[in-house]
Backbone bond lengths (Angstrom), bond angles and torsions (degrees), N, CA, C in turn:
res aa  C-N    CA-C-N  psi(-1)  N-CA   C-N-CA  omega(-1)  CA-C   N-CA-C  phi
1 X - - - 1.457 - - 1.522 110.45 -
2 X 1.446 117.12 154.34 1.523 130.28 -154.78 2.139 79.75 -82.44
3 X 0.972 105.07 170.31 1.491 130.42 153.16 1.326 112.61 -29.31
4 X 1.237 102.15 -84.70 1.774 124.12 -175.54 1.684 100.51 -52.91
5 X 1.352 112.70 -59.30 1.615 114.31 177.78 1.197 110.62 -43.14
6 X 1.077 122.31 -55.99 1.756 125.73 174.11 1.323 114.14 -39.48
7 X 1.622 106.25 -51.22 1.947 103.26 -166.66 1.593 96.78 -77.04
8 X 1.236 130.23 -43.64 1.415 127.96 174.37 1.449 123.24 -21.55
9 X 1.755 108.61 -46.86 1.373 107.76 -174.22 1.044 105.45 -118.77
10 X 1.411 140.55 5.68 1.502 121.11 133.94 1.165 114.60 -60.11
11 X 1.279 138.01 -54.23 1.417 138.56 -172.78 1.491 114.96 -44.22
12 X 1.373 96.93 -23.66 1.514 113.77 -175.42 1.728 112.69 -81.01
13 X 1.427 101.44 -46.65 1.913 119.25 158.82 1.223 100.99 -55.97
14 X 1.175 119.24 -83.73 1.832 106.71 179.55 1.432 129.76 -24.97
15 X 1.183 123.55 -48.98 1.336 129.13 169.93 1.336 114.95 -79.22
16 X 1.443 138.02 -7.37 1.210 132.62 148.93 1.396 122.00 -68.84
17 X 1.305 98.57 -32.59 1.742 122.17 -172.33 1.590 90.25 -70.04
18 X 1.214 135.86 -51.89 1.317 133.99 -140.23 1.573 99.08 -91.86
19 X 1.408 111.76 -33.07 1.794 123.42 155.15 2.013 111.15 -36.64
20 X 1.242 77.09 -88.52 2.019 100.34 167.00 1.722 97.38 -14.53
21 X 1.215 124.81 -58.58 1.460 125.71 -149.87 1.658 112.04 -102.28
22 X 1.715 98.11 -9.21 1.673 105.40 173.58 1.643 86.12 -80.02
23 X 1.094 136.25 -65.39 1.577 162.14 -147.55 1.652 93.82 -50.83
24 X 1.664 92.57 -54.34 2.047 102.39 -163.85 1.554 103.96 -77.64
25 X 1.494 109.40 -24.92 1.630 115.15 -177.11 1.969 101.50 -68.05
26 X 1.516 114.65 -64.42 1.312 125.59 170.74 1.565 107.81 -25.36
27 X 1.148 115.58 -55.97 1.722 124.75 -176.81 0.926 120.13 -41.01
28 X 1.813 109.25 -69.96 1.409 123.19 158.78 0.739 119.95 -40.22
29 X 1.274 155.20 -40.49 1.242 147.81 -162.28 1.431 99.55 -101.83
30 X 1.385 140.75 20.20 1.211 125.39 155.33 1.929 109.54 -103.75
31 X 1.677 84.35 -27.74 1.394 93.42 -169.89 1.729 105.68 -125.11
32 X 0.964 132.50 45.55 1.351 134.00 -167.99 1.518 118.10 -59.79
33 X 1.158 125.02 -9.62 1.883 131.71 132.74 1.705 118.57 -22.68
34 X 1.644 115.50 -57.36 0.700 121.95 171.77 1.698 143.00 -55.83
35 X 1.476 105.05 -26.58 1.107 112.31 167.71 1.471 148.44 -47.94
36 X 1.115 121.63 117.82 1.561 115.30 -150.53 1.146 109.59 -81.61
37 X 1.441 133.43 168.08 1.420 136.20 -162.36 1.163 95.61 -111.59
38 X 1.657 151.99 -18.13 1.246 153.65 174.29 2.053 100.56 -70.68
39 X 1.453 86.02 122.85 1.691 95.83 -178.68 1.920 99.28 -64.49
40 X 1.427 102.29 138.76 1.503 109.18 164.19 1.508 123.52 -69.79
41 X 1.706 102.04 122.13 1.557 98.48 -170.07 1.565 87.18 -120.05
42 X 2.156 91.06 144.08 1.559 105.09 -164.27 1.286 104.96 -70.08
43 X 1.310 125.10 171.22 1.632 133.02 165.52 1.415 113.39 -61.91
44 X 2.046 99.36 -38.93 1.430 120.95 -155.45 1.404 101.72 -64.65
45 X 1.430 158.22 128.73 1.300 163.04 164.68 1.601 110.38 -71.31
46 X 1.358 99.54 147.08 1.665 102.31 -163.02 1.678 108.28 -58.73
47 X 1.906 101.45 -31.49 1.121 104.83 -171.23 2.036 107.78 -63.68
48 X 1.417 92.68 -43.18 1.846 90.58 177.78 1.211 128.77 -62.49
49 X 1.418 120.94 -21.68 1.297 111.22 157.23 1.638 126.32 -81.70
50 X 1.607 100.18 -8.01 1.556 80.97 -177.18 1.686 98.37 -93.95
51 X 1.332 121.00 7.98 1.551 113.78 174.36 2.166 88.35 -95.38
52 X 1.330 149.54 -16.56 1.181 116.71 157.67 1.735 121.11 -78.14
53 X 1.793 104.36 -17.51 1.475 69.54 177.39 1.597 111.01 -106.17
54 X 1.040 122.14 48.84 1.421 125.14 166.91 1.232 96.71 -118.04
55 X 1.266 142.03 -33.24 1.277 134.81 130.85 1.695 137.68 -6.95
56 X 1.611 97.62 -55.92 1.405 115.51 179.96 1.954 112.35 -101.78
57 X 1.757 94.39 9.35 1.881 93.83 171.52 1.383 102.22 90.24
58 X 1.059 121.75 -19.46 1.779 121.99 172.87 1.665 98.04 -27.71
59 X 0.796 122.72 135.22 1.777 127.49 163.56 1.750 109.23 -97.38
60 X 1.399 96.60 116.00 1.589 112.48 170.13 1.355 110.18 -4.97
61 X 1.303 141.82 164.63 1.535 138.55 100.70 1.433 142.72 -33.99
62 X 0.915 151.44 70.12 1.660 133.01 -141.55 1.470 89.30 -87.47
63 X 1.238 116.39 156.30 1.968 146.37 155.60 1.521 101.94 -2.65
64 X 0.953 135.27 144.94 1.660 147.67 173.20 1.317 92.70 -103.35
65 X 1.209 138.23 9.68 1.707 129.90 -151.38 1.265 135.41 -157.28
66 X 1.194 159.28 104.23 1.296 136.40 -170.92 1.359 107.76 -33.34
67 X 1.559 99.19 -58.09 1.682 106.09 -163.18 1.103 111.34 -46.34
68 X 1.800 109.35 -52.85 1.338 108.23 -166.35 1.660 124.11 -72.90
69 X 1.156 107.60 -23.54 1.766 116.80 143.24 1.568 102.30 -24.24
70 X 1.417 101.27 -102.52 1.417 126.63 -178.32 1.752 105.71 -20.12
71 X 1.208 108.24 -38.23 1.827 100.18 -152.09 1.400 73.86 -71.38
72 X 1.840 126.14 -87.59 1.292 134.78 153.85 1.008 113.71 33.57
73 X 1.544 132.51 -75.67 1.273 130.99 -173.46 1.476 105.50 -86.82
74 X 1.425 135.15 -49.59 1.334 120.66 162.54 1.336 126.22 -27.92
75 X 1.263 100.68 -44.48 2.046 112.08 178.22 1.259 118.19 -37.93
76 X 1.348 84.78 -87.49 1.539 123.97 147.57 1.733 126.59 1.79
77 X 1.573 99.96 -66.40 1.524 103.77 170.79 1.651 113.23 -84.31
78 X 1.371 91.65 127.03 1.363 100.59 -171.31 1.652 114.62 -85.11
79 X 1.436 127.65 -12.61 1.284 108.72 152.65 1.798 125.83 -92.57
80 X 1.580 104.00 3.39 1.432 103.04 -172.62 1.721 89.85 -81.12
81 X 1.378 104.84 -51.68 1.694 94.89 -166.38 1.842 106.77 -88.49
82 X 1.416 111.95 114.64 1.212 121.65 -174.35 1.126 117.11 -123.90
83 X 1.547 109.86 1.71 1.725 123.23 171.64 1.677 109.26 -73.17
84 X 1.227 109.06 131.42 1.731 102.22 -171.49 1.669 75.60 -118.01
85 X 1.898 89.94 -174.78 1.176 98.47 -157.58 1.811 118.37 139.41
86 X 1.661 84.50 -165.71 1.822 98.96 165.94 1.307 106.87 -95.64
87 X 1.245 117.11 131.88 2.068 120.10 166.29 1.787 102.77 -36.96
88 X 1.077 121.38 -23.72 1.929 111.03 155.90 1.298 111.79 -46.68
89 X 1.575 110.91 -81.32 1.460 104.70 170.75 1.193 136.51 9.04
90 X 1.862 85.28 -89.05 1.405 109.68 -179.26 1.261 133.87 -81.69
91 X 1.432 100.15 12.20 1.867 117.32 156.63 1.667 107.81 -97.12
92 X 1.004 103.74 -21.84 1.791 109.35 -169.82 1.816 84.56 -80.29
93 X 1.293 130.57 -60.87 0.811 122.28 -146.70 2.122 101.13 -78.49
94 X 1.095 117.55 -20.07 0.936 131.52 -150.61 2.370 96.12 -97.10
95 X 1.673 92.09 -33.62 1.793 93.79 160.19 1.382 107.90 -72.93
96 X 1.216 111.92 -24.18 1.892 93.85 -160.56 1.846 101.10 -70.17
97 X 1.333 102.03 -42.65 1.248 121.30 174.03 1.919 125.36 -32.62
98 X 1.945 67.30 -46.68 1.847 72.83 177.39 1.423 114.94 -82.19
99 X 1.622 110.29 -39.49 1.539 98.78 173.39 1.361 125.98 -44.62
100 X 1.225 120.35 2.70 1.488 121.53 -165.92 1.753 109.95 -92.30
101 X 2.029 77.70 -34.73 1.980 84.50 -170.70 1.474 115.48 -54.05
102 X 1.334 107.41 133.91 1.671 97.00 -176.01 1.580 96.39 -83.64
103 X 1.665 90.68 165.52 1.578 92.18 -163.41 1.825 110.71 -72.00
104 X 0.810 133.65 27.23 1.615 120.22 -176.69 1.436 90.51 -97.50
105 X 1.543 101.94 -53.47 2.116 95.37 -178.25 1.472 108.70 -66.71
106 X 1.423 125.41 -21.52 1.863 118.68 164.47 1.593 94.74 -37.09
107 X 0.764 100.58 -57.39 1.388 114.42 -156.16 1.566 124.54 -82.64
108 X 1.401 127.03 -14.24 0.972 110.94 124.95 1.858 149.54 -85.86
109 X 1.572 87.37 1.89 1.467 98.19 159.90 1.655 119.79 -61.25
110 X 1.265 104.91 -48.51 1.361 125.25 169.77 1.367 123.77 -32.59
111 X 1.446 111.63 -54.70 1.509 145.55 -141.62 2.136 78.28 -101.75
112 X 0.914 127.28 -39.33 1.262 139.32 -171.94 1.456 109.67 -80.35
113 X 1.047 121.89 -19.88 1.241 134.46 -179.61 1.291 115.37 -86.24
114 X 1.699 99.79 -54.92 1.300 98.50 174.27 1.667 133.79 -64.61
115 X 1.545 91.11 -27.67 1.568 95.33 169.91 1.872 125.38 -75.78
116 X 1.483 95.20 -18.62 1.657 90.62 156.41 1.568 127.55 -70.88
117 X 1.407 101.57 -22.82 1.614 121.63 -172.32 1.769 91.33 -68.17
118 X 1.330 113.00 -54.14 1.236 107.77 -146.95 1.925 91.30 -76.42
119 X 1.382 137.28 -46.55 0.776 170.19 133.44 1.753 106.32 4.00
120 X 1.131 119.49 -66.94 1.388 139.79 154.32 1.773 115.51 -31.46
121 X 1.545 106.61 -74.73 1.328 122.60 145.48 1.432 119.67 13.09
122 X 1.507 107.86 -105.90 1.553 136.04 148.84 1.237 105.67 -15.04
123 X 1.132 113.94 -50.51 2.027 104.61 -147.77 1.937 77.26 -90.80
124 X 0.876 124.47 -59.88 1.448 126.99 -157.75 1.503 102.69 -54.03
125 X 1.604 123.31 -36.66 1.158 126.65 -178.94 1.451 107.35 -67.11
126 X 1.528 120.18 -42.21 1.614 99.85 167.09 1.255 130.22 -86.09
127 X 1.532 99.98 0.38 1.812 95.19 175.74 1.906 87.15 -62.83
128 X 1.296 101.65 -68.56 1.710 94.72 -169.62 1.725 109.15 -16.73
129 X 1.329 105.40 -76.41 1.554 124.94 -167.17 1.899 109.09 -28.26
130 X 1.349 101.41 -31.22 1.502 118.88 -177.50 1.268 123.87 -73.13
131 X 1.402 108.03 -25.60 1.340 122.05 -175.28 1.386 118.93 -95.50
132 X 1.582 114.33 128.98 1.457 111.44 162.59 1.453 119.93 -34.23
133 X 1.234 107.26 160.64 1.611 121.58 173.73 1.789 120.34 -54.34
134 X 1.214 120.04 -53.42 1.527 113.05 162.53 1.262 104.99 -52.36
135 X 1.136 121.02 -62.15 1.990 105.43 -159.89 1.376 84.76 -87.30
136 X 1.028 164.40 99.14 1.381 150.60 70.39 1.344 105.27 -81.66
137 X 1.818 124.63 -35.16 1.227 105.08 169.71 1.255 131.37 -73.02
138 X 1.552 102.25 -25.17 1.970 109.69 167.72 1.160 100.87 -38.04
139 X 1.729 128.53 -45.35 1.713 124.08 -152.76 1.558 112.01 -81.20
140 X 1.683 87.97 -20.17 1.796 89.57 -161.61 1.452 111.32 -87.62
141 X 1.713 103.37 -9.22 1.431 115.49 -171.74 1.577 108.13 -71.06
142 X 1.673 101.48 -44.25 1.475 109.16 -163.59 1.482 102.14 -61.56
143 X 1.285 115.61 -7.60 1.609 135.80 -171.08 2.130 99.49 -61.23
144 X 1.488 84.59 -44.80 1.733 96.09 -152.92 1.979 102.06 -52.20
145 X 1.129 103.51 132.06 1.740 94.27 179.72 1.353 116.19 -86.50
146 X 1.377 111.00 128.67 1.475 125.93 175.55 2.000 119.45 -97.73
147 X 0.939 80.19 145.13 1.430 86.64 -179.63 1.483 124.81 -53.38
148 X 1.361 113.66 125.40 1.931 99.85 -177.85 1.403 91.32 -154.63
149 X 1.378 111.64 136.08 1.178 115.39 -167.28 2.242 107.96 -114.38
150 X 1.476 127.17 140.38 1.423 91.00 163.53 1.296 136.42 -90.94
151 X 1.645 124.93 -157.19 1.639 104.17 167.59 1.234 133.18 -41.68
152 X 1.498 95.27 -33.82 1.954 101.57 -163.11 1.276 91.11 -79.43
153 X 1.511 127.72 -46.14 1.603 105.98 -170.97 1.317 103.72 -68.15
154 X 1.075 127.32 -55.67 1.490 108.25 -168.95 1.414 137.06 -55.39
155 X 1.652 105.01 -19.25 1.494 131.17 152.50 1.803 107.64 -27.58
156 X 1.568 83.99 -69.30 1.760 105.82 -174.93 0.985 131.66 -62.36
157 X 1.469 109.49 -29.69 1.634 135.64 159.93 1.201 106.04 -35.40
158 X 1.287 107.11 -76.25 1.365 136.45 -154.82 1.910 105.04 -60.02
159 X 0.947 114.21 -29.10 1.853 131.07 167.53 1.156 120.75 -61.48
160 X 1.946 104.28 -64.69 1.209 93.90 168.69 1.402 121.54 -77.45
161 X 1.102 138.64 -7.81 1.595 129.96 -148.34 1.478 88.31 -67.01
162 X 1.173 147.49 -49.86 1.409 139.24 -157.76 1.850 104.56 -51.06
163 X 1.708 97.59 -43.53 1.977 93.23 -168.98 2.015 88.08 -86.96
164 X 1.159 141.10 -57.93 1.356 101.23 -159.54 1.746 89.36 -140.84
165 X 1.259 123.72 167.88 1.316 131.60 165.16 1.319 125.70 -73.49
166 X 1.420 148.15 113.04 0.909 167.19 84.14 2.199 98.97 83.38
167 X 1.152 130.19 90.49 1.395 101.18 177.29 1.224 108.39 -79.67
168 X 2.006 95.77 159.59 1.357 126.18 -168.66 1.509 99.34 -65.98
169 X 1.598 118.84 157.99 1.560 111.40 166.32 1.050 129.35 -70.49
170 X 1.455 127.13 125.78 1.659 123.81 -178.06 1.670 114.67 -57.08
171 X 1.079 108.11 158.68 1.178 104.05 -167.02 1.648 104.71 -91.98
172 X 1.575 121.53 160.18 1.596 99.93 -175.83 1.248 97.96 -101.51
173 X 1.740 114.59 -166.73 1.566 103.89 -123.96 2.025 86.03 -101.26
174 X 0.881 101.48 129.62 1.600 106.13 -170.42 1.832 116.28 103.81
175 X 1.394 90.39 -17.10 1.638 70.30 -169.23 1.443 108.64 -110.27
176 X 1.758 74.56 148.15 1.827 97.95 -176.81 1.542 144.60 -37.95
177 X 1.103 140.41 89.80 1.592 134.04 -160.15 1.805 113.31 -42.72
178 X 1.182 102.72 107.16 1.662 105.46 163.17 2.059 115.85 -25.31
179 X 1.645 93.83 128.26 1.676 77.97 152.01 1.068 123.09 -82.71
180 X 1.765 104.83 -178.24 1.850 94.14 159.92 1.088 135.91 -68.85
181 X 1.391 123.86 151.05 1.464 113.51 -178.94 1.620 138.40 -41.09
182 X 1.559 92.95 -40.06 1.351 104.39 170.94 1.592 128.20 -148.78
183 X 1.403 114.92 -166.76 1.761 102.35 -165.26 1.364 117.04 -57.90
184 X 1.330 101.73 -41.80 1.466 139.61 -165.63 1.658 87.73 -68.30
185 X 1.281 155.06 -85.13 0.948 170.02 -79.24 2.178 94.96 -119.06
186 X 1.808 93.45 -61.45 1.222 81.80 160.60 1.572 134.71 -63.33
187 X 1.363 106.41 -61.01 1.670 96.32 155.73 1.684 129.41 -7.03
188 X 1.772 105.80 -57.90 1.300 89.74 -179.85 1.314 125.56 -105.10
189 X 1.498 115.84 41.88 1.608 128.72 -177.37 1.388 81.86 -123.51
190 X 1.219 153.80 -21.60 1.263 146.11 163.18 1.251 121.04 -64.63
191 X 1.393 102.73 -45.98 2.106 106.27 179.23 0.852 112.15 -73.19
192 X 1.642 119.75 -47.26 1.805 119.92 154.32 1.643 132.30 -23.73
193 X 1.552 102.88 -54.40 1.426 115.44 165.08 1.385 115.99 -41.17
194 X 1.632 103.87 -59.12 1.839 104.32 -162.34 1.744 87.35 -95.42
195 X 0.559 130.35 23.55 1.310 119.69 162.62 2.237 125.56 -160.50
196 X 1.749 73.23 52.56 1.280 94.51 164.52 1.772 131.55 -56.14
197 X 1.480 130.87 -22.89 1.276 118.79 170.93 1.159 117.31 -87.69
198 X 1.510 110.54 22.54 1.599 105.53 161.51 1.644 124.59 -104.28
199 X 0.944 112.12 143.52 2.138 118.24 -172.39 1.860 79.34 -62.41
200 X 1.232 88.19 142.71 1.120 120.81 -179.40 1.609 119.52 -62.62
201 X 1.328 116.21 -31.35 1.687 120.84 169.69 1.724 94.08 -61.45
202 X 1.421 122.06 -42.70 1.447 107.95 -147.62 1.528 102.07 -90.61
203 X 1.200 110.93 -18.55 1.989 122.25 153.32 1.226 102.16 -18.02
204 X 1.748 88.20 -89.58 1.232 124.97 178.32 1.501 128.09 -7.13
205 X 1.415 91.73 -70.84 1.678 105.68 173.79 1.645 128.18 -66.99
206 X 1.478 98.26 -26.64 1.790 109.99 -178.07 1.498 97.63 -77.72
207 X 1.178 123.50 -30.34 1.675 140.42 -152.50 1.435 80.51 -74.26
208 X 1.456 109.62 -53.97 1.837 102.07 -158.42 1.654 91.96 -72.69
209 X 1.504 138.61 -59.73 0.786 148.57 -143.83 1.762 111.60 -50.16
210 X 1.730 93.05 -52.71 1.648 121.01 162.36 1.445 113.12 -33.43
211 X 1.342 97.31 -73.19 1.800 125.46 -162.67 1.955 83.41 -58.14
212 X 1.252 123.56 -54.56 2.136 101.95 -165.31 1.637 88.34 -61.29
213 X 1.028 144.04 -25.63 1.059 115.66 -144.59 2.232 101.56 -104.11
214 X 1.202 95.70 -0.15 1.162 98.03 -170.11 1.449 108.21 -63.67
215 X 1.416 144.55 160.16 1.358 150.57 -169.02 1.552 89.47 -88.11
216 X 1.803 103.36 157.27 1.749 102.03 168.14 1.527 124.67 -58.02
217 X 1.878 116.69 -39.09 1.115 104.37 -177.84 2.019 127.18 -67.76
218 X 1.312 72.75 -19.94 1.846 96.47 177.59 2.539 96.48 -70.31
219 X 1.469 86.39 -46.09 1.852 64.73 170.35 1.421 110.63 -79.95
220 X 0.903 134.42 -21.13 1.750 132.31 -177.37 1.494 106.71 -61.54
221 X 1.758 107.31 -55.46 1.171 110.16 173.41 2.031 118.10 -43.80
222 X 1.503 109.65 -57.99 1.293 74.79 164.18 1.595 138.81 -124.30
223 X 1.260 95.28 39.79 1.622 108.33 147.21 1.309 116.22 -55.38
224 X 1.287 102.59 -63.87 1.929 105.94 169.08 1.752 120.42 -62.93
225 X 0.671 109.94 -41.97 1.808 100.07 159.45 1.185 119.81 -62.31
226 X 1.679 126.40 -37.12 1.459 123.60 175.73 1.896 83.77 -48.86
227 X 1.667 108.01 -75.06 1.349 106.22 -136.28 1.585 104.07 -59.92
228 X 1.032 122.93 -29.84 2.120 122.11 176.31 1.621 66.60 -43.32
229 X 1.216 115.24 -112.12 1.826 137.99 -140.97 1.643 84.47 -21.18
230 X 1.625 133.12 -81.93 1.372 98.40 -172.69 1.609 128.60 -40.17
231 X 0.946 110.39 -48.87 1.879 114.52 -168.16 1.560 95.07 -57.60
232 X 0.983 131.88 0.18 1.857 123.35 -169.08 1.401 101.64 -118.48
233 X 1.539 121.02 -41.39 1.203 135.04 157.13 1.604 113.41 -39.45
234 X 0.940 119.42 -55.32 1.787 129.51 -175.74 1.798 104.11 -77.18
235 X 1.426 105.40 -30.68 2.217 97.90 171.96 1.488 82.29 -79.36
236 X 1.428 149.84 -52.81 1.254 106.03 -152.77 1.271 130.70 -106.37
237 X 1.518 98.13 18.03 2.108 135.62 172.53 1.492 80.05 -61.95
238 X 1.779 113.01 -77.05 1.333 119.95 -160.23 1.434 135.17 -40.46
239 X 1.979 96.26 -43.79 1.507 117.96 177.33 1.597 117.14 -63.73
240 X 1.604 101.77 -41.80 1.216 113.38 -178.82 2.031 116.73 -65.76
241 X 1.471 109.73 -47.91 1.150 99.72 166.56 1.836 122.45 -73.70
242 X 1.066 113.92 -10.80 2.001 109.79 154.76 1.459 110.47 -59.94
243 X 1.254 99.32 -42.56 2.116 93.58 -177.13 0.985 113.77 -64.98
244 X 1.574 139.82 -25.54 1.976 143.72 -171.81 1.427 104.36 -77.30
245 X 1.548 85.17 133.76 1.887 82.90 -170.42 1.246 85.45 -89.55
246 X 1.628 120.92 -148.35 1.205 139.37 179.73 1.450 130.15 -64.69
247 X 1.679 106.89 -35.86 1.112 118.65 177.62 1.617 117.12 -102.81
248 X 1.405 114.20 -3.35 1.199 122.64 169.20 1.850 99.11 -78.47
249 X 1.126 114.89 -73.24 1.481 137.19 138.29 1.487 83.03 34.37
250 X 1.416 104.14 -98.66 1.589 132.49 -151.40 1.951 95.30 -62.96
251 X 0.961 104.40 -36.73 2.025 118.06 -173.77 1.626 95.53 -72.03
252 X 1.080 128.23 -44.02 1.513 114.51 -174.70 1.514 107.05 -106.82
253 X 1.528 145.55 10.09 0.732 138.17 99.62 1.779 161.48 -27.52
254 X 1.502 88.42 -46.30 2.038 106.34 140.41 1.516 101.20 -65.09
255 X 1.039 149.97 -61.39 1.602 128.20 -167.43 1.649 108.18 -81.45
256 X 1.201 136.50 15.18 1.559 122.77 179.83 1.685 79.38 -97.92
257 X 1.629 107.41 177.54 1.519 126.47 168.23 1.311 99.36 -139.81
258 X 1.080 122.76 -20.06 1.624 127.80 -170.87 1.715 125.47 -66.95
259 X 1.094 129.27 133.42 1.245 126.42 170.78 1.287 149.34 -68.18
260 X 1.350 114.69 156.25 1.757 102.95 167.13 1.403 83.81 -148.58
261 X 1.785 117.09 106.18 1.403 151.97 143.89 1.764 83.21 116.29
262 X 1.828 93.46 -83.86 1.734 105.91 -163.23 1.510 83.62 -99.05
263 X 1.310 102.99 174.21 1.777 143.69 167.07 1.472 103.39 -93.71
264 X 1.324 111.97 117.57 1.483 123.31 163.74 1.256 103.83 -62.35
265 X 1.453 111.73 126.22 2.316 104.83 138.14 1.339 120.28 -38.50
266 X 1.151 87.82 160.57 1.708 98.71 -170.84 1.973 97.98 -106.97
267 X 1.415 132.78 -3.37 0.981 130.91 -174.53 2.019 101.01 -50.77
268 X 1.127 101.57 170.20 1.071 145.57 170.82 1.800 117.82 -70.19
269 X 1.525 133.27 111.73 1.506 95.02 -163.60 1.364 130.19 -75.23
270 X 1.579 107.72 -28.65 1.381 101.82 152.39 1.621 145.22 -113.91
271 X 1.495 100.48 36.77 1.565 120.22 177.23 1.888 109.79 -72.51
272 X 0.961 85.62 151.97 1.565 92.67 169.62 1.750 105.39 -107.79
273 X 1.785 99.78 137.60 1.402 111.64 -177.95 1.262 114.10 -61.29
274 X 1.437 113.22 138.62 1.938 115.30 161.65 1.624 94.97 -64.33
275 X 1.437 96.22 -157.38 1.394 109.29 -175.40 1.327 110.29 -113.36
276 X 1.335 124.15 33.34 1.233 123.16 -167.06 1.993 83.06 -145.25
277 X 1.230 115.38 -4.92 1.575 87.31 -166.96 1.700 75.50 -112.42
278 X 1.230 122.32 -28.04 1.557 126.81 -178.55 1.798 96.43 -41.71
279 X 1.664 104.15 -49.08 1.950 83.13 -175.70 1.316 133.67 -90.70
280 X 1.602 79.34 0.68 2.013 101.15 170.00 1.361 127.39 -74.41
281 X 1.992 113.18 -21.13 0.437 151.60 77.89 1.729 132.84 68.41
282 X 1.327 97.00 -102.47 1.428 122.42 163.51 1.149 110.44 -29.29
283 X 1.483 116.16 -95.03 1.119 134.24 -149.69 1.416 113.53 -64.97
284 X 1.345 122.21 -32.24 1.720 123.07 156.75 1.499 118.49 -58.45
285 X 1.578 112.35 -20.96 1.517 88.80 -165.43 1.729 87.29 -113.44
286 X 1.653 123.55 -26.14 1.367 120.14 171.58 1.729 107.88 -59.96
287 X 1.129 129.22 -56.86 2.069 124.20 138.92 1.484 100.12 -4.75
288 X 0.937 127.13 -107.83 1.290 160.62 -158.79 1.680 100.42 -21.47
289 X 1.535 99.49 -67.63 1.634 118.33 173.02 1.847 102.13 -60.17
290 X 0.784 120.22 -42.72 1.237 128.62 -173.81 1.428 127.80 -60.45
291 X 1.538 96.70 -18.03 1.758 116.05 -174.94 1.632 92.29 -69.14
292 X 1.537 125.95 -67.94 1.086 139.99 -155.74 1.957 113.91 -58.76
293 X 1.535 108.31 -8.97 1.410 127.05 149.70 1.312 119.96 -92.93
294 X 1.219 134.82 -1.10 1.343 141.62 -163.40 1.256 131.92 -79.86
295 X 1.528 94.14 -18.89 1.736 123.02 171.28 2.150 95.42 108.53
296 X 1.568 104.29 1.86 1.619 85.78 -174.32 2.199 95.23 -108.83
297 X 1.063 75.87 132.33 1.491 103.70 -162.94 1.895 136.30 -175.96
298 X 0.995 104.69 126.43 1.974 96.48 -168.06 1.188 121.09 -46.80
299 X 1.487 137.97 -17.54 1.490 146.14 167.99 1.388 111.91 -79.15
300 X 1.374 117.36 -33.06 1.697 113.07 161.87 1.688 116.85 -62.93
301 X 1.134 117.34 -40.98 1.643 128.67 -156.60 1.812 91.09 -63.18
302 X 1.098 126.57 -39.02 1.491 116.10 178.29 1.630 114.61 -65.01
């Protein structure tokens, strides 16, 4: 299928998908007991959305990395990388490579990086500018940082969790507190409130018990208060990221995890990988190489 054919019928999954989740949200909120503890994973594939928003002018992500530059374009060239195989391999084979680069071209890999970074920037700031008011907040949301922990922390997690719980992330300095996710959710941070001398399981349970029994206009009522609190949440997401200068910028950026299309590496820009970030590795920059087979490309778009 052409380019355009492709985004057609995802766009078409997406909007079924986005049905599915009005339908599963409604549910919950009659029966919010029911809700499963397994996070919802989309149908949509990372690769299909990044063929709509190159579609819609989104500007790439470029490399967080020399390396990951380097791997990228190694990938990429189809007579440089001739190691077949597992994407191990062809990351193993693809570090040895780099250990070789003497450091002046590290370093203008580096220097290259950064000018896509800065470069990126710009272009991303007017994709925003382009966009209606809902989808600029769709963009600014994916902004919000979520919690993600790696092996080793979660290793460590997992030790202490018995003596104390884990604290929540502080918020950074200006920015706005998330609502709850959903109607239901506020509802029960409210009953909690006025009815603080109860242990928290038995909240819990009256909260749900309350909430089935509530009348429809009583859920409308706060369906529509959930949604104000989002819509106010997203003016002062927006306001708040105009105030970060450059170096704030870069500081609340180290604390987001969240995306816009792909996930950056976390490398260093001009460090060289251990052997443990080499297979971490992979799969961002074998992704990466992988877009340019993906069907998104200027000979598809006709």
């Amino acid at each position: 299928l052409s380019f355009k054919k492709k985004a057609y019928w995802i766009r078409l999954a997406k909007e079924e998908e986005e049905k599915y989740l009005e339908h599963l949200n409604d549910d919950l909120m009659e029966d919010p007991e029911n809700r499963s503890s397994a996070p919802y994973r989309s149908v949509i594939s990372k690769e299909e959305n990044l063929i709509l928003d190159r579609l819609a002018g989104k500007p790439e992500k470029p490399p967080n990395s020399a390396y990951s530059l380097f791997s990228k374009l190694m990938l990429q060239d189809k007579q440089a990388n001739h190691v077949e195989g597992e994407p191990k391999n062809r990351m193993r084979e693809v570090a040895l490579k780099w250990k070789e680069i003497p450091e002046d071209q590290r370093k203008t890999y580096a220097e290259t990086v950064q000018h896509m970074h800065e470069s990126y920037k710009l272009d991303f700031a007017n994709y925003l500018e382009s966009l209606p008011e809902d989808k600029k907040a769709e963009e600014l949301a994916k902004l919000q940082p979520k919690k993600r922990t790696s092996k080793a922390k979660q290793k460590s997690s997992k030790k202490s969790s018995s003596k104390s719980k884990s604290p929540t992330r502080q918020l950074f300095k200006n920015e706005p507190e998330k609502p709850p996710v959903t109607a239901w959710d506020l509802y029960k941070i409210e009953f909690a409130k006025k009815n603080s001398q109860l242990p928290n399981k038995i909240a819990c349970k009256r909260a749900a018990l309350m909430w089935k029994n509530l009348s429809k206009s009583e859920l409308e009522k706060y369906k529509k208060k959930h949604d104000k609190l989002k819509k106010q949440y997203m003016i002062e997401f927006e306001a708040f990221l105009k105030t970060l200068n450059e170096k704030e910028l870069k500081e609340y950026s180290a604390l987001k995890t969240a995306k816009i299309g792909e996930e950056l590496d976390e490398d260093d820009l001009d460090e060289e990988p251990s052997s443990d970030e080499e297979e971490n590795s992979s799969s961002s920059a074998s992704d990466s190489a992988g877009d340019s087979d993906s069907g998104v490309s200027e000979e598809d778009e006709d």
